[in-house]
Every structure is written in structure tokens, then in C-alpha cells.
MARDO-968895 format. One record per residue: residue number from 0; y, x, z of N, C-alpha, C in turn. Coordinates in steps of 0.2 Angstrom, whole numbers, plus 2048, in hexadecimal, padded with zeros to 3 digits. Example, Ala and Ser with C-alpha at 12.3 -4.5 7.8 and 13.67 -1.06 7.14 Angstrom:
<atoms>
<atom n="0" n_north="7E4" n_east="842" n_up="827" ca_north="7EA" ca_east="83E" ca_up="827" c_north="7F0" c_east="842" c_up="827"/>
<atom n="1" n_north="7F5" n_east="840" n_up="823" ca_north="7FB" ca_east="844" ca_up="824" c_north="800" c_east="840" c_up="827"/>
</atoms>
This chain:
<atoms>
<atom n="0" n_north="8CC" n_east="7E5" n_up="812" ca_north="8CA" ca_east="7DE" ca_up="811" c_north="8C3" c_east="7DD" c_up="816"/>
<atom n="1" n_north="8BD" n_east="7E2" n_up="814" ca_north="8B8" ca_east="7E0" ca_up="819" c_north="8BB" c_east="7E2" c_up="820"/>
<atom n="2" n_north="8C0" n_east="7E5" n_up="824" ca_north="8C2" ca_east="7E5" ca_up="82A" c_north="8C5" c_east="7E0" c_up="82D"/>
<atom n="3" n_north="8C8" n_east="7DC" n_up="828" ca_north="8CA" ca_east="7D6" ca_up="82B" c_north="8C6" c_east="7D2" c_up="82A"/>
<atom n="4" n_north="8C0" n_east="7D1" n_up="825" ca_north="8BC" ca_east="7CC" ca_up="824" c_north="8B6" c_east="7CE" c_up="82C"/>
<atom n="5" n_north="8B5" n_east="7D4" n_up="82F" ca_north="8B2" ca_east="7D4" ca_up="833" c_north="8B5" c_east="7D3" c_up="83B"/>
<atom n="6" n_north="8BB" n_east="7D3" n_up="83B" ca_north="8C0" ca_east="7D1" ca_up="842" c_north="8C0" c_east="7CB" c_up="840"/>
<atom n="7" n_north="8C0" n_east="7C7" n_up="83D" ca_north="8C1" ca_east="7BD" ca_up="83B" c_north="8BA" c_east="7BC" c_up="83D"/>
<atom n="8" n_north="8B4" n_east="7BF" n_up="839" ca_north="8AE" ca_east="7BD" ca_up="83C" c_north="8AC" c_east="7BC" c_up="842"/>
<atom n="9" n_north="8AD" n_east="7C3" n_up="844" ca_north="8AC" ca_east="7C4" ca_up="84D" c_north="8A5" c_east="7C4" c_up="84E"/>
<atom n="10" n_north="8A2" n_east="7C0" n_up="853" ca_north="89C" ca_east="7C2" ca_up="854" c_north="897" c_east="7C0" c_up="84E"/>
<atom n="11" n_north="89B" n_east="7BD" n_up="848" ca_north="896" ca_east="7B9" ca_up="845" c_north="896" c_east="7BE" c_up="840"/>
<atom n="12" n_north="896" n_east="7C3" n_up="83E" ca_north="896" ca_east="7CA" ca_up="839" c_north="88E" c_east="7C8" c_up="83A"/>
<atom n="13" n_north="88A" n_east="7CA" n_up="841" ca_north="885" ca_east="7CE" ca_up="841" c_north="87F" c_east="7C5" c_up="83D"/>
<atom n="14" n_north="883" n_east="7C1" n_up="83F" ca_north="87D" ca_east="7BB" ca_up="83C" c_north="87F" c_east="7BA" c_up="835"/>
<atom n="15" n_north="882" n_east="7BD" n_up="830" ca_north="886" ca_east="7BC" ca_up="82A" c_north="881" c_east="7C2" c_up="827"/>
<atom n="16" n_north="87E" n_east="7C8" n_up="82A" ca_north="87C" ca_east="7CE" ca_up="829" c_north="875" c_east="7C9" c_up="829"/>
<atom n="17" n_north="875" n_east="7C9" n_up="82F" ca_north="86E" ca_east="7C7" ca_up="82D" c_north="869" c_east="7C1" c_up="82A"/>
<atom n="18" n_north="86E" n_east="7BB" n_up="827" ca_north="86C" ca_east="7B8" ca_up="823" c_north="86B" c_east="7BA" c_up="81B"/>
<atom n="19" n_north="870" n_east="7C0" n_up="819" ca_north="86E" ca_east="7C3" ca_up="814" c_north="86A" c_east="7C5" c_up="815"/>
<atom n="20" n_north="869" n_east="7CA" n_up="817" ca_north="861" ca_east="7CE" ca_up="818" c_north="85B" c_east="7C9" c_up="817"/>
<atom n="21" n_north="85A" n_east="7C3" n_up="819" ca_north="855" ca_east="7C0" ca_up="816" c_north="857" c_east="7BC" c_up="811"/>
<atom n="22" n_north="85D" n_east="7BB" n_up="80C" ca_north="85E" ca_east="7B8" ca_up="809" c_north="85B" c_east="7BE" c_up="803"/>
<atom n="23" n_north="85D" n_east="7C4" n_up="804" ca_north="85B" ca_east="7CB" ca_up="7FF" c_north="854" c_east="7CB" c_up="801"/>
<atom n="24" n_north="852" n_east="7C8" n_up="804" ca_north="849" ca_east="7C8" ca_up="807" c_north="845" c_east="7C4" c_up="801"/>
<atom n="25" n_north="848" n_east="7BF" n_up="7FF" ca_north="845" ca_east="7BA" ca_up="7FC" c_north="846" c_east="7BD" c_up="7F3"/>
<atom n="26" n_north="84B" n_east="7C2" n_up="7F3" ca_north="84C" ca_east="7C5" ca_up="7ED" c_north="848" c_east="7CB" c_up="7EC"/>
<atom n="27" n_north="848" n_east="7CE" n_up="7F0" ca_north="844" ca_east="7D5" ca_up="7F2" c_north="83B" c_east="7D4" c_up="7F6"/>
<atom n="28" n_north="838" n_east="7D2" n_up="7F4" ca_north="833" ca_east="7D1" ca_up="7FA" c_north="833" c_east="7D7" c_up="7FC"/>
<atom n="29" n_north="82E" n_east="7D7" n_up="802" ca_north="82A" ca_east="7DE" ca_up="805" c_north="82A" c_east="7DB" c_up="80D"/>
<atom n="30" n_north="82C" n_east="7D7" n_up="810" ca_north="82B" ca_east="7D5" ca_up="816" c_north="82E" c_east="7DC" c_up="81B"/>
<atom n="31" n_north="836" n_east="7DE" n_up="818" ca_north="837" ca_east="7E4" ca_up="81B" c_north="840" c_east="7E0" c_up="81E"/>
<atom n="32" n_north="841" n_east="7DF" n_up="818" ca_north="849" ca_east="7DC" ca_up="819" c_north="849" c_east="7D7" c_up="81F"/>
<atom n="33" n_north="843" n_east="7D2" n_up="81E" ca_north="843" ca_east="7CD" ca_up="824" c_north="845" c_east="7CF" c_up="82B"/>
<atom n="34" n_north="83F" n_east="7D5" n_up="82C" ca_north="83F" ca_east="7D7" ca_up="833" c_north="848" c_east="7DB" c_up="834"/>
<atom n="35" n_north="84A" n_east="7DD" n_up="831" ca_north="854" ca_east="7DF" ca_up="832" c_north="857" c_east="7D9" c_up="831"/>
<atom n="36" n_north="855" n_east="7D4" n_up="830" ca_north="859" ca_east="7CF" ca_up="82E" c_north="859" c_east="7CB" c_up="835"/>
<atom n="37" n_north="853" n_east="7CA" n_up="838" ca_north="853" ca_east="7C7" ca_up="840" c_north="854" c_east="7CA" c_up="844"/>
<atom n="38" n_north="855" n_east="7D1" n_up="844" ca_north="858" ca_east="7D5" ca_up="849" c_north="860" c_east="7D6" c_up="846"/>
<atom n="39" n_north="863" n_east="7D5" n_up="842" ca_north="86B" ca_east="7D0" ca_up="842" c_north="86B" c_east="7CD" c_up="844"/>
<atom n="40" n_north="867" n_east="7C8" n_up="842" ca_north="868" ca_east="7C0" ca_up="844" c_north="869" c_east="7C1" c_up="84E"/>
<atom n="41" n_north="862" n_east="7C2" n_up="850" ca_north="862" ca_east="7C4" ca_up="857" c_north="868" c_east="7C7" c_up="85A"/>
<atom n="42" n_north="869" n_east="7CC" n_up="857" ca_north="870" ca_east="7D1" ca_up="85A" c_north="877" c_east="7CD" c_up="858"/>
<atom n="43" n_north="876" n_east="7C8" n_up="853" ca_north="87D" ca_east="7C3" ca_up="853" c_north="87C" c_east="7BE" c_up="85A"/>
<atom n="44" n_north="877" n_east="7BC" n_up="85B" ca_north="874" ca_east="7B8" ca_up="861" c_north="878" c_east="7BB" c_up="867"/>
<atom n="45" n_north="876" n_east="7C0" n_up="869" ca_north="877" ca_east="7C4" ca_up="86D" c_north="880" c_east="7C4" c_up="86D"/>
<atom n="46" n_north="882" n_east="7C7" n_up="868" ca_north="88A" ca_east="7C7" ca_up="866" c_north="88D" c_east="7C1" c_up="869"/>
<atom n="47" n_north="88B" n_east="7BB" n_up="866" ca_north="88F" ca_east="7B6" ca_up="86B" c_north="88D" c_east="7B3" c_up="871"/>
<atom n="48" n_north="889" n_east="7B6" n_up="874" ca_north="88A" ca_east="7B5" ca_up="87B" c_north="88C" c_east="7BB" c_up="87F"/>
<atom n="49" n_north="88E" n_east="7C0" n_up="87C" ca_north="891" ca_east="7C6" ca_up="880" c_north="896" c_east="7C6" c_up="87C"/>
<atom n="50" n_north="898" n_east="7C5" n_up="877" ca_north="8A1" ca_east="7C7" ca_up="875" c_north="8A6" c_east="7C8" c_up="87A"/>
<atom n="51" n_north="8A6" n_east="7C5" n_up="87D" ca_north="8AC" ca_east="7C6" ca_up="883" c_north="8AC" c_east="7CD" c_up="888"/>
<atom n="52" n_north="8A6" n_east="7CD" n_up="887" ca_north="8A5" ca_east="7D4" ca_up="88D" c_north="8A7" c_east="7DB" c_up="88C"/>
<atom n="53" n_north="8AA" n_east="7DE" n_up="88F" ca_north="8AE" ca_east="7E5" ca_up="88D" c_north="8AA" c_east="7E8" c_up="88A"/>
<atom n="54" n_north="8A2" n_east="7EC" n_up="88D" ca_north="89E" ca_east="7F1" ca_up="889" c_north="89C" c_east="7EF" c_up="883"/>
<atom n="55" n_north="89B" n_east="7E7" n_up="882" ca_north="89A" ca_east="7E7" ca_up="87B" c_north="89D" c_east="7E7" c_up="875"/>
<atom n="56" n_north="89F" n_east="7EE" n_up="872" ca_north="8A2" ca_east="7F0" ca_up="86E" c_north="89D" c_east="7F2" c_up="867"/>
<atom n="57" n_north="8A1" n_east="7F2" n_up="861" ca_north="89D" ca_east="7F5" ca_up="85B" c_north="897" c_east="7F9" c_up="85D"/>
<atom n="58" n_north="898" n_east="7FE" n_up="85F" ca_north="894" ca_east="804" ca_up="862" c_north="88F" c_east="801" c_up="864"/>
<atom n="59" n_north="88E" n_east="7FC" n_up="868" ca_north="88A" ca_east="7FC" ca_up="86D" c_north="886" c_east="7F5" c_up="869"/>
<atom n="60" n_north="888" n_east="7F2" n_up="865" ca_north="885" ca_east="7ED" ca_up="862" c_north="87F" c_east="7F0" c_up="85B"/>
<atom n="61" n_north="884" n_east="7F5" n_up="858" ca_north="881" ca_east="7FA" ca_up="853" c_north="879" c_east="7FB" c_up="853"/>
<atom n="62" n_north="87B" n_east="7FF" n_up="85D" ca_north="873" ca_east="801" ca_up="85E" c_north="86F" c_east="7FE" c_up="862"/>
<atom n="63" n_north="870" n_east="7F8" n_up="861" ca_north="86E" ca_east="7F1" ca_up="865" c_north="86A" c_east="7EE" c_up="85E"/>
<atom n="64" n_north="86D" n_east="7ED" n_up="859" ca_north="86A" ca_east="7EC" ca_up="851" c_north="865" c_east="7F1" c_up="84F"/>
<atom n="65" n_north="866" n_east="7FA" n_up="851" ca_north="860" ca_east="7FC" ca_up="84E" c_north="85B" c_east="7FB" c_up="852"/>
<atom n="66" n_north="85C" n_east="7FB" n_up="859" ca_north="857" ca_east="7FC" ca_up="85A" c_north="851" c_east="7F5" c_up="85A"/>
<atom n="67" n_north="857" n_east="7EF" n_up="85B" ca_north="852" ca_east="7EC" ca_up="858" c_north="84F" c_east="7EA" c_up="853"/>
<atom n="68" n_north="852" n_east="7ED" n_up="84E" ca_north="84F" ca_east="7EE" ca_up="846" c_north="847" c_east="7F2" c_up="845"/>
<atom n="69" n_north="84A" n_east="7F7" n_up="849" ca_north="843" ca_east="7FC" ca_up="84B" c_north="83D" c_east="7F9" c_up="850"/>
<atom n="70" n_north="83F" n_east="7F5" n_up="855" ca_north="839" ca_east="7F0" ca_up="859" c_north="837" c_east="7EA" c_up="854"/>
<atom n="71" n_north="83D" n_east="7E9" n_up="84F" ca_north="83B" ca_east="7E3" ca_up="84C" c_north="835" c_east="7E4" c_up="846"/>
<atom n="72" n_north="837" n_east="7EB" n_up="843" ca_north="835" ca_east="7EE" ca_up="83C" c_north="82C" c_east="7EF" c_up="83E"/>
<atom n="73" n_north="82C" n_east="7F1" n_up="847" ca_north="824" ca_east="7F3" ca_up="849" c_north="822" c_east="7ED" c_up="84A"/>
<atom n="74" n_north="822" n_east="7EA" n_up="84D" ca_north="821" ca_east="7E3" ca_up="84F" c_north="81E" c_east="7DD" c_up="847"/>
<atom n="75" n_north="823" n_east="7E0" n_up="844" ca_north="820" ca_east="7DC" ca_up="83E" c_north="81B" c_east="7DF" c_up="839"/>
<atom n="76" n_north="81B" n_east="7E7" n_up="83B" ca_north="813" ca_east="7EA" ca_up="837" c_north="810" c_east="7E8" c_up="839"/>
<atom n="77" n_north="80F" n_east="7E6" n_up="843" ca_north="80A" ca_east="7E4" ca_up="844" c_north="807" c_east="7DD" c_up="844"/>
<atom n="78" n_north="80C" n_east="7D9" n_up="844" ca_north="809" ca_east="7D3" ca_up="842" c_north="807" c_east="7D1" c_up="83B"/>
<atom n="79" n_north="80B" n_east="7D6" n_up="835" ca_north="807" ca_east="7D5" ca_up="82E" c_north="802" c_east="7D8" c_up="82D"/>
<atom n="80" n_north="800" n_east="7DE" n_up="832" ca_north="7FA" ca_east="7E2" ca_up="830" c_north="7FA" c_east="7EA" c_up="830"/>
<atom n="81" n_north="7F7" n_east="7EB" n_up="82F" ca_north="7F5" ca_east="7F2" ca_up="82F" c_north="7F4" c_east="7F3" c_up="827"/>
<atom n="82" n_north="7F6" n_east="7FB" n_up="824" ca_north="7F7" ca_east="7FD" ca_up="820" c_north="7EE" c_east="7FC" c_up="81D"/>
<atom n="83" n_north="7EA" n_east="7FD" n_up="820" ca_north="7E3" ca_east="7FF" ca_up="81E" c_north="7E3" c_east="7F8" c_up="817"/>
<atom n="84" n_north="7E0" n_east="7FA" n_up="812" ca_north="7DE" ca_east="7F5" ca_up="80E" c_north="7D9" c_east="7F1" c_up="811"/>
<atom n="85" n_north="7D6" n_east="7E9" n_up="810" ca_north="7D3" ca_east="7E6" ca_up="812" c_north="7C9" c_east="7E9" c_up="80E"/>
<atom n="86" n_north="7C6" n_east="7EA" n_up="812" ca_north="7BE" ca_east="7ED" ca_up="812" c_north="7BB" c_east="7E7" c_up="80B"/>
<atom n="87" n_north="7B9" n_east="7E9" n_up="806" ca_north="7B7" ca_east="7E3" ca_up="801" c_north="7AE" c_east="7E4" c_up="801"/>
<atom n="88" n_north="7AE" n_east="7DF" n_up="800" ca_north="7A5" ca_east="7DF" ca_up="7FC" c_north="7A3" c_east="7E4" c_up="7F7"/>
<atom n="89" n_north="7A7" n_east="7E4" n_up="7F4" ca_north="7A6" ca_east="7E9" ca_up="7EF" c_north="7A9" c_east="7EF" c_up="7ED"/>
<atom n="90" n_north="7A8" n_east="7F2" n_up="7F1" ca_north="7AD" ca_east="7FA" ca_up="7F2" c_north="7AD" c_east="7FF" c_up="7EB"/>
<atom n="91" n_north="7A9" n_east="7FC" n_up="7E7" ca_north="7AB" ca_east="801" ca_up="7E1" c_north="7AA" c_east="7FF" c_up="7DB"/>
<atom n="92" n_north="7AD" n_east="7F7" n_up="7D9" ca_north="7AF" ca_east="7F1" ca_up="7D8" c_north="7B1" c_east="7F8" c_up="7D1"/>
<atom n="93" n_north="7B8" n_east="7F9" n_up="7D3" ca_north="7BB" ca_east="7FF" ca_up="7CD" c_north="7BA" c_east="805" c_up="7CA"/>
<atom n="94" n_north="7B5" n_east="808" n_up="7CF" ca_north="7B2" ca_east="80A" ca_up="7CE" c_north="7AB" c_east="80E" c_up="7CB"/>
<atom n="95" n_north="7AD" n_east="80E" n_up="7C5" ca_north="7A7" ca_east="80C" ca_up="7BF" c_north="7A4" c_east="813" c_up="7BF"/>
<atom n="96" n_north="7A5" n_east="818" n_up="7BF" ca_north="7A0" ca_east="81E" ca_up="7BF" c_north="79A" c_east="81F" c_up="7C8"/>
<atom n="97" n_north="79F" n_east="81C" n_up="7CC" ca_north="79C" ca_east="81C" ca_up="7D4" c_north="797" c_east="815" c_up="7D2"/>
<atom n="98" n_north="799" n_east="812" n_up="7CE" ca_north="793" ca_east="80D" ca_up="7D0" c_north="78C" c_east="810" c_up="7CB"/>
<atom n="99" n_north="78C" n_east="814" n_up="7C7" ca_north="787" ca_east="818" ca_up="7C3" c_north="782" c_east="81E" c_up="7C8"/>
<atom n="100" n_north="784" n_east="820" n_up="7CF" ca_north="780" ca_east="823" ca_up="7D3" c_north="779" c_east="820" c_up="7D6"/>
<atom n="101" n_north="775" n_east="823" n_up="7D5" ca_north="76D" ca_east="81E" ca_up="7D3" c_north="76A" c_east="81E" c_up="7CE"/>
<atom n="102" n_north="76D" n_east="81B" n_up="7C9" ca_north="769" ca_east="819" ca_up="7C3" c_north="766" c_east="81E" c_up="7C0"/>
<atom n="103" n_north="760" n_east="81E" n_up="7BB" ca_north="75D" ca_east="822" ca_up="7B8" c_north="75D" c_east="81E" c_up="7B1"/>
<atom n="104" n_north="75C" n_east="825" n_up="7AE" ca_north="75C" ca_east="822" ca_up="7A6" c_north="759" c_east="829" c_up="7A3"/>
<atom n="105" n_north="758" n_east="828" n_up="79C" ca_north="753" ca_east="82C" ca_up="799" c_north="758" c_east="82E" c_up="791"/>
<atom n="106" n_north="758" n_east="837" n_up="793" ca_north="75D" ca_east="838" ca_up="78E" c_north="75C" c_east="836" c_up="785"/>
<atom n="107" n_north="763" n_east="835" n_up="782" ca_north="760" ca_east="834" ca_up="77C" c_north="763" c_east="83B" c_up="778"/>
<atom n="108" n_north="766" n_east="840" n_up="77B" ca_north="769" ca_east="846" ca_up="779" c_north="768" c_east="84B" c_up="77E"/>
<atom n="109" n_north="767" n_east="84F" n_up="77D" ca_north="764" ca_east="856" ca_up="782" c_north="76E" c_east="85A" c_up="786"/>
<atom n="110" n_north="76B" n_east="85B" n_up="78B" ca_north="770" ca_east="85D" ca_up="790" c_north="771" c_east="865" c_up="78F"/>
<atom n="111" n_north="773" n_east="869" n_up="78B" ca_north="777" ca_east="86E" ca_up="78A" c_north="77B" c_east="873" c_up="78C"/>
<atom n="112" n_north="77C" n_east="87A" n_up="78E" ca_north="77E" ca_east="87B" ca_up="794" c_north="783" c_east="877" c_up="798"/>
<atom n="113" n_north="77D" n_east="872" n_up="79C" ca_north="782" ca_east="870" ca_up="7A0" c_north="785" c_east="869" c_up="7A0"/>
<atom n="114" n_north="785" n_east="868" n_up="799" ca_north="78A" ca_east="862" ca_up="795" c_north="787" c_east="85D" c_up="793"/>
<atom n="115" n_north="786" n_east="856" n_up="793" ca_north="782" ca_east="854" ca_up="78E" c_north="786" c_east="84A" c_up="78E"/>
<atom n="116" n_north="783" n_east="847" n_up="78D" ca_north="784" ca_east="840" ca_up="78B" c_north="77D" c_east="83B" c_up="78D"/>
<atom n="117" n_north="780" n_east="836" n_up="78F" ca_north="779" ca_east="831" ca_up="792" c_north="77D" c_east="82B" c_up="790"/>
<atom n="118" n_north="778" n_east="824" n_up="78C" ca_north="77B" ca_east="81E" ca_up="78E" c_north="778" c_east="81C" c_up="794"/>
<atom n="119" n_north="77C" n_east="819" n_up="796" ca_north="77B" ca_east="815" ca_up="79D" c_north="77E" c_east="80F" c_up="79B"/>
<atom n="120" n_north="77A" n_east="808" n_up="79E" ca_north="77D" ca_east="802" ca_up="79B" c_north="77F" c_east="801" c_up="794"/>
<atom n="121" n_north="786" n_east="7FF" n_up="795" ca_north="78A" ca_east="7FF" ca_up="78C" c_north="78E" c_east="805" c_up="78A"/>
<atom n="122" n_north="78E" n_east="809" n_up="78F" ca_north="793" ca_east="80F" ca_up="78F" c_north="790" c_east="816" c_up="78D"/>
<atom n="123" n_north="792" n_east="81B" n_up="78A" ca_north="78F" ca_east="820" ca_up="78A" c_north="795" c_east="825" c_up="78F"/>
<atom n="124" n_north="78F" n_east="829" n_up="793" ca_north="793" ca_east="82E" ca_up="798" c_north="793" c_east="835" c_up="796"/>
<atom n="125" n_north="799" n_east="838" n_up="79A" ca_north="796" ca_east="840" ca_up="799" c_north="794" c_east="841" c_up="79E"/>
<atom n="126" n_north="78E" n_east="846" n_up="79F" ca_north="78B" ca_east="849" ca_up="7A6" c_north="78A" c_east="84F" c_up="7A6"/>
<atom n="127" n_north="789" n_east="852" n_up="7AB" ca_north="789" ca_east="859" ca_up="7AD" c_north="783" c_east="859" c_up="7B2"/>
<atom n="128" n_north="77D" n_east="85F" n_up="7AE" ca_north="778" ca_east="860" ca_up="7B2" c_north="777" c_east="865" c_up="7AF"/>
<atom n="129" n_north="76E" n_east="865" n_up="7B2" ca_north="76A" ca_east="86B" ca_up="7B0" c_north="768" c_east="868" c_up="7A9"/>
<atom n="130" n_north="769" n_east="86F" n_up="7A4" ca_north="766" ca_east="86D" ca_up="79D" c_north="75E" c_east="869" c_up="79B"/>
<atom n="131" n_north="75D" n_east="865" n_up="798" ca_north="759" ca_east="85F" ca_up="798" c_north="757" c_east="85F" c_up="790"/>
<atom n="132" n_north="750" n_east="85F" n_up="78F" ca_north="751" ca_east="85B" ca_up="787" c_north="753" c_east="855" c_up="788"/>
<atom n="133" n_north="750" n_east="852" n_up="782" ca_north="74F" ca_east="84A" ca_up="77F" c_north="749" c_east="848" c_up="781"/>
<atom n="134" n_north="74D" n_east="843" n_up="785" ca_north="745" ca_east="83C" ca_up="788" c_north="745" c_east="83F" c_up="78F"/>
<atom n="135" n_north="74A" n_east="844" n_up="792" ca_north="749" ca_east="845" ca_up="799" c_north="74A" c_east="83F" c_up="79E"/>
<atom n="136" n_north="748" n_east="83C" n_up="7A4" ca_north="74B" ca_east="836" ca_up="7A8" c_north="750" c_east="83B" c_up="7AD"/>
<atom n="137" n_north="755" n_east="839" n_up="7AD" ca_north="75A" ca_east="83E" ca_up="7B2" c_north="75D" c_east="838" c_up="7B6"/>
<atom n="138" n_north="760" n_east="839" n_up="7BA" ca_north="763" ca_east="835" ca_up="7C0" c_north="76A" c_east="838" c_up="7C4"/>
<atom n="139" n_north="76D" n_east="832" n_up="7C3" ca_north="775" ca_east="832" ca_up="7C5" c_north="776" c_east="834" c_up="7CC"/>
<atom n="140" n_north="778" n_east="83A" n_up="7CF" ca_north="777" ca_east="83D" ca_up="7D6" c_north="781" c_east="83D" c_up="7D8"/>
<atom n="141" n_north="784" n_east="840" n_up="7D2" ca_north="78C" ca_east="83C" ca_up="7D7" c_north="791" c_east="83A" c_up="7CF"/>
<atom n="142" n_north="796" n_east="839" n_up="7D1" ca_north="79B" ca_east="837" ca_up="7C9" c_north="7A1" c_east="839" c_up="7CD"/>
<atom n="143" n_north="7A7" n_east="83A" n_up="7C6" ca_north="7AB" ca_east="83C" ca_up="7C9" c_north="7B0" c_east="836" c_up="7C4"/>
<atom n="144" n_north="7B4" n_east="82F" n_up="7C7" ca_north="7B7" ca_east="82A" ca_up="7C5" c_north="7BB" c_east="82F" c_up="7C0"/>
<atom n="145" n_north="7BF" n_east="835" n_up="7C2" ca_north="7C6" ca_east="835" ca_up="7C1" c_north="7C5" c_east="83A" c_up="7B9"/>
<atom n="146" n_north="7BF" n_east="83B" n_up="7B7" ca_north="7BE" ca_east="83E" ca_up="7B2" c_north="7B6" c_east="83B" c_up="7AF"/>
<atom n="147" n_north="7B4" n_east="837" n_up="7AE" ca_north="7AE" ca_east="833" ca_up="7AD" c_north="7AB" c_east="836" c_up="7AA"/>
<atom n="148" n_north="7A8" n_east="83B" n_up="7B0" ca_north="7A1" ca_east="840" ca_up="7B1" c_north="79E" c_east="83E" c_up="7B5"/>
<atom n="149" n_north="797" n_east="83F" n_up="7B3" ca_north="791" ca_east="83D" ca_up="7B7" c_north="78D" c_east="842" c_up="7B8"/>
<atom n="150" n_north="78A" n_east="845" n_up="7C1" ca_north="786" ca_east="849" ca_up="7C0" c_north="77E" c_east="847" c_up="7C2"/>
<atom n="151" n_north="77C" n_east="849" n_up="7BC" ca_north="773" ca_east="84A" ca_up="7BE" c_north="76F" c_east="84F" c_up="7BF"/>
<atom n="152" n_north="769" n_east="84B" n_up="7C0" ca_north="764" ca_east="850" ca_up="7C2" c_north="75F" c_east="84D" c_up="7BF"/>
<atom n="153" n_north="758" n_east="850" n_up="7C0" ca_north="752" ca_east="84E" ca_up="7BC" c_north="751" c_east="84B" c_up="7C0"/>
<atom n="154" n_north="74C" n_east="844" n_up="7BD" ca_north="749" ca_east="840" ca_up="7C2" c_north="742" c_east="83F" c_up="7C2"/>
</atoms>
């Protein structure tokens, strides 16, 4: 059935390919289907004004479609952009223990080997320094987002 539905179509297979592909484009975003989709389309183009010619066979239409799939697929990362995320004003927006490096505060619990507790703002942290009593002023020297540990030192 699709063998016969593909010799009735003839050159028009490759624009029938490639209409779906943006039709799945609209179902699927990613701006990935598009770019295969006009490199059908193109390579049905091309089908009807060479169909008559002897070397243009299957074979030769096949990798006439990848390759331009593959010119098509670079061409449109470059026009969408480059993978890097766009530079923001506020780089540590998410960042909640990075935005604590700097600040000083005055403990209200003593730093034990090593371990201890600070509030900062509305949150209370755990830190990791040198042993400190109570009423010590320490300062935020780095933090670690992925485990919300703060290191200090005396200030």
C-alpha cells in the first residue's frame, strides 16, 4: 500500500513529507522538525524539476534530503542562536546562599567544632568556620547553593 501510494505520488512524496514535518512541528515544538521539514519541501522542489532525468533516482534524492536536512538543521541553530544562555543583571537571582558572600553578622550561638548556626536576614544558616563564641561578628567568605552551607571567618 505505501509502495503504491509512493509511485502515484511521484515527485510529490518528498512535499507531502515535508508538510508533515511542520505540521508535527506545531504539535511538537523545538524548532528542530521545521528545519527537515523544508529540506523536504526543498528536495520535493528539486524532484519536480528533475524527475525526468535518469540519475535522479531514490538513492540520489535520499542523500540530497540529508544533506540538506543537515545544512538546513546548522543554518537554523545559527539563526536561532547559540546554545549559551542569555548574560542577566542578576546572576545570582537563584542563588540564595551566593548572594550571602560578604555580609557580616554577629553570632547568636557559638561555632563548635567547626559547625555552627547564624541568622542572616529571615533565614537561619548552617556555617562552617573556626570555633567562635557568642557575639562573635564573622563574615561570609563562600557558600555552597547545593547544600546551604555558608563558610566564615572572623571579622
Amino acid at each position: 500500500m505505501i509502495a503504491r501510494l509512493a509511485a502515484e505520488l511521484g515527485p510529490w512524496n518528498w512535499m507531502v513529507l515535508g508538510f508533515a514535518l511542520l505540521a508535527l512541528e506545531i504539535v511538537v515544538p523545538g524548532f528542530f522538525l521545521l528545519w527537515i521539514g523544508l529540506a523536504a519541501i526543498v528536495t520535493g522542489a528539486l524532484s519536480l524539476a528533475l524527475w525526468d532525468a535518469s540519475w535522479w533516482m531514490w538513492q540520489v534524492q535520499v542523500l540530497v534530503f540529508l544533506a540538506l536536512s543537515l545544512v538546513a538543521a546548522w543554518g537554523g541553530r545559527k539563526v536561532m542562536g547559540s546554545d549559551k544562555a542569555p548574560e542577566s543583571d542578576l546572576p545570582l537571582l537563584n542563588l540564595r546562599a551566593a548572594q550571602m558572600i560578604g555580609r557580616t553578622a554577629t553570632l547568636t550561638e557559638p561555632i563548635r567544632n567547626g559547625r555552627g548556626r547564624v541568622q542572616l536576614g529571615d533565614t537561619m544558616w548552617r556555617i562552617a568556620g573556626p570555633d567562635l563564641p557568642v557575639g562573635a561578628t564573622i563574615r561570609v567568605t563562600a557558600a555552597s547553593d547545593a547544600d546551604l552551607e555558608l563558610v566564615v571567618e572572623a571579622a
